[in-house]
N, C-alpha and C positions, 0 to 999 in steps of 0.2 A: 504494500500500500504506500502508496507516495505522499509527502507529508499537507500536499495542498491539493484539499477538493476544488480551490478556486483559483487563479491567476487572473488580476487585473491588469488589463493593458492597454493605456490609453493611448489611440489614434487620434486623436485629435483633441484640442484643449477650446475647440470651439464648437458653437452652438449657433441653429439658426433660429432659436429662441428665445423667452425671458420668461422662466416659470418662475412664482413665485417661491415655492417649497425649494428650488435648487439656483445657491447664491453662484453667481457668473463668477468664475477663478479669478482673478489678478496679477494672475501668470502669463507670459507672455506666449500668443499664440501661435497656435502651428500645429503643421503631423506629422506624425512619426515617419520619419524615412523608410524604405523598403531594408534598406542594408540595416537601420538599426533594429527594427523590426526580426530581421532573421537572427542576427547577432542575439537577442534578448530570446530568441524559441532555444538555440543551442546552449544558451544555459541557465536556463530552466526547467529545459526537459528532465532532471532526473528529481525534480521536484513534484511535476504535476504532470496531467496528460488533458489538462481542460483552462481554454484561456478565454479570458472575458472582455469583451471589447467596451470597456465602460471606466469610464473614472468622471472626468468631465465633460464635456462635449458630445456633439453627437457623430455618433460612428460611420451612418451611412453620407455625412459630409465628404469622409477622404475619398480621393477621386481615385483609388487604386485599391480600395475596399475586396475588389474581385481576386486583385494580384496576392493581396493577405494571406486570403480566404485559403488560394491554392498553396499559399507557403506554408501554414498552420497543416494544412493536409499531409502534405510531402515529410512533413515532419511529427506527425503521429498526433498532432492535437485535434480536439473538439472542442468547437466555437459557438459560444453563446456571446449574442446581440441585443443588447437594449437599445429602446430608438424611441423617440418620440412617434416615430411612423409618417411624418408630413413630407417623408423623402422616397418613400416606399413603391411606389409607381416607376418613380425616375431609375432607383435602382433593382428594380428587378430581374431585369437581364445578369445583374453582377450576382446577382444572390442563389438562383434558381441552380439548381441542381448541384450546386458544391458540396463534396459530400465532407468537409470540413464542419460543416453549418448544423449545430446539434439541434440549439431553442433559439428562438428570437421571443424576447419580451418588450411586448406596447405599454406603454408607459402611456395609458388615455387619457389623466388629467392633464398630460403637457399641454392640450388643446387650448386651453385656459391663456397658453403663456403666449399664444399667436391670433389674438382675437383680429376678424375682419378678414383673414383671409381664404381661409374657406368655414362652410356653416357643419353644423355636430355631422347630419348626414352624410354630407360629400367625403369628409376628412375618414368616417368610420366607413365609408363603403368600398373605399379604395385599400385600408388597410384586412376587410374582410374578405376581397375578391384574389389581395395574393396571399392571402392565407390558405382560402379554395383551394386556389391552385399549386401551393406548394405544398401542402400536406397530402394532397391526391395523385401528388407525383413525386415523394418523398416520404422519410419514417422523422421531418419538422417536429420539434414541439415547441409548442405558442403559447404563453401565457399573458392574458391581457391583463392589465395593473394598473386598479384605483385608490386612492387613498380616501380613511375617512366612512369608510361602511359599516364603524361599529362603535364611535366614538358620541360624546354627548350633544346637549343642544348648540352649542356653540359652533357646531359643524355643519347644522343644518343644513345650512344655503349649500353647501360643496353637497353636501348626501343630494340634495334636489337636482344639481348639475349632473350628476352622475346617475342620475336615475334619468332622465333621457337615454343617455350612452348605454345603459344597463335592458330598458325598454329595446332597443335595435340591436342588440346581441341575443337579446332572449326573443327575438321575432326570427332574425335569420340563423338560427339554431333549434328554433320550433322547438321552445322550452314552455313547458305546464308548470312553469314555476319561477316564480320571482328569484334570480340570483341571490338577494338579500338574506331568504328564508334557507336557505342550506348554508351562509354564513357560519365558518367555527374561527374564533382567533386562532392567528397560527398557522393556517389550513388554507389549503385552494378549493374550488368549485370545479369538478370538472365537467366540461359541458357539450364535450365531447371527444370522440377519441384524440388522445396526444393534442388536446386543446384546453385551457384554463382559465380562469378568471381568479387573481388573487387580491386579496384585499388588504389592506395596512393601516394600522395610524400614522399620521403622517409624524413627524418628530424633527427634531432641531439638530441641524448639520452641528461638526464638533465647531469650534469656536473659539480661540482664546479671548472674544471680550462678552462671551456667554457667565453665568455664573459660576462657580464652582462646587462641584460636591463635593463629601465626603472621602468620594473614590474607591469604596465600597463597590465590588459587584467584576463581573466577569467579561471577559470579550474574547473571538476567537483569532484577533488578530496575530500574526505569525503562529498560530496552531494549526490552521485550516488556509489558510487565504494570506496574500500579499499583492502589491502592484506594483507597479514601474508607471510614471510618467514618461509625456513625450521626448523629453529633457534627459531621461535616464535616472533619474528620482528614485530611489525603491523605497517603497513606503508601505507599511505594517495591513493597514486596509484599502478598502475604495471609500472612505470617507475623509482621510487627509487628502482633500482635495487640492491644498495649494499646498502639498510637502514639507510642513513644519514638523513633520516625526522624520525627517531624514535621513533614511539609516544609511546612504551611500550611493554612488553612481553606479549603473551598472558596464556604464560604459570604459569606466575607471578603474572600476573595482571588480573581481569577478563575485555573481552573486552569490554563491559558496561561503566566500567568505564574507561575503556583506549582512547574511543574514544568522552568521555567529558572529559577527561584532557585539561591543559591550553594548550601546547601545539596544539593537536588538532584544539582546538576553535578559535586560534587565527588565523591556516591555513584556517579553516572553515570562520570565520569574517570576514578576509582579502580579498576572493574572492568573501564574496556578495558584498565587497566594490569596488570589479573589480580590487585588488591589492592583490600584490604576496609578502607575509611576511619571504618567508624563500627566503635564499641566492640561495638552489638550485633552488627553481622554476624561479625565476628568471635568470634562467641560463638554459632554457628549453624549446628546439627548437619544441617541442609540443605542450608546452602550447600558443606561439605566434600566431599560427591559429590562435586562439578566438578572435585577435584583443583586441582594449584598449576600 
């Protein structure tokens, strides 16, 4: 078993959006070059066998997303996608039958973050017509993702936005049941084969000018999961978004030894001890799920 279920690796530090919930980097932008791109698969391979195209920015931005796709292949990985989906059409050619391409996940409240330019219908028809056809000519798995489906009144307004989007998923899935009502925290909806709908509260990116807890409580950062920025960044989660835990360059450093550095160990140490040794995590409305 290799030590990461998950590998973050962001292709692009830019976005053709402005959602609320996800604060725009202030890292200087760009995409990841093809050469550092392979450079970062060769040593990581004996870490993981699944790389996630997700940090900041949107993935289906890079204009050589198809070239990735086949490099992650040739090199034994499976690629999972998050996207806002507003790109989805344009790239479908790039996407369709790479057999690199494990899950792609719709992130449907981004809708929010690009008002005016296309309406709920248009934006969600085009992302369920390549879904059609990619799961009916592929073993795709698609999870779509809202936030807010089980949190108080103070969410209402988003719960009522999302029940539109939830109305036209449960029409062209010819569902007898309201998505809401099979809701479990935790848990997805499945609503048809190798297809999902999961649900979340939404929560506060980490932060240094957030408050500070305790630092009580657990995360799987460097247990399960790490990333690398465009930059060459390797960073603990996909929530240090702008690389304040920066455990080392990969380009610099080979990540072997970048991720037994002190640094590292000490984030590592701290949360078998159930405590949070850096100032951001402690500042990190993600990591407080786990409880103390």
């Amino acid at each position: 078993m290799k030590r990461f279920k998950k590998f973050y690796i962001e292709t692009t530090s830019i976005c053709n959006l402005s959602c609320v919930f996800c604060p725009p980097t202030q890292r200087a932008k760009g995409f990841v070059t093809v050469e550092d791109f392979t450079s970062t698969l060769d040593q990581i391979k004996p870490f993981t066998d699944y790389i996630y195209f997700h940090v900041k920015g949107e993935p289906l931005l890079h204009p050589k997303i198809d070239v990735l796709l086949d490099i992650a292949h040739e090199k034994g990985f499976k690629v999972n996608i998050t996207t806002n989906g507003t790109l989805i059409t344009k790239n479908k050619a790039k996407l369709l039958g790479k057999p690199a391409l494990r899950q792609i996940n719709f992130s449907l409240h981004s809708f929010d973050g690009h008002p005016g330019s296309k309406d709920k219908a248009a934006y969600l028809a085009e992302i369920l017509a390549f879904v059609k056809e990619a799961t009916e000519t592929s073993d795709l798995i698609v999870s779509y993702r809202l936030w807010n489906l089980d949190m108080d009144n103070e969410v209402n307004k988003q719960r009522e936005k999302n029940r539109e989007l939830l109305s036209m998923i449960e029409e062209a899935y010819g569902l007898d049941y309201k998505i809401e009502e099979k809701f479990k925290p935790g848990t997805g909806v499945k609503i048809a084969e190798r297809i999902y709908l999961n649900q979340d509260p939404e929560f506060k990116w980490p932060d240094l000018k957030e408050p500070e807890d305790d630092g009580k409580g657990f995360c799987y950062a460097l247990r399960n999961q790490a990333g690398v920025l465009i930059d060459g960044t390797v960073i603990p989660c996909c929530l240090d978004g702008e690389g304040i835990l920066n455990l080392g360059n990969i380009h610099e450093k080979p990540f072997e030894d970048i991720i037994e550095g002190e640094r590292a160990t000490r984030i590592y140490d701290g949360f078998s001890r159930r405590e949070a040794v850096e100032e951001l995590c402690r500042k990190c409305g993600y990591r407080q799920r786990f409880g103390t």
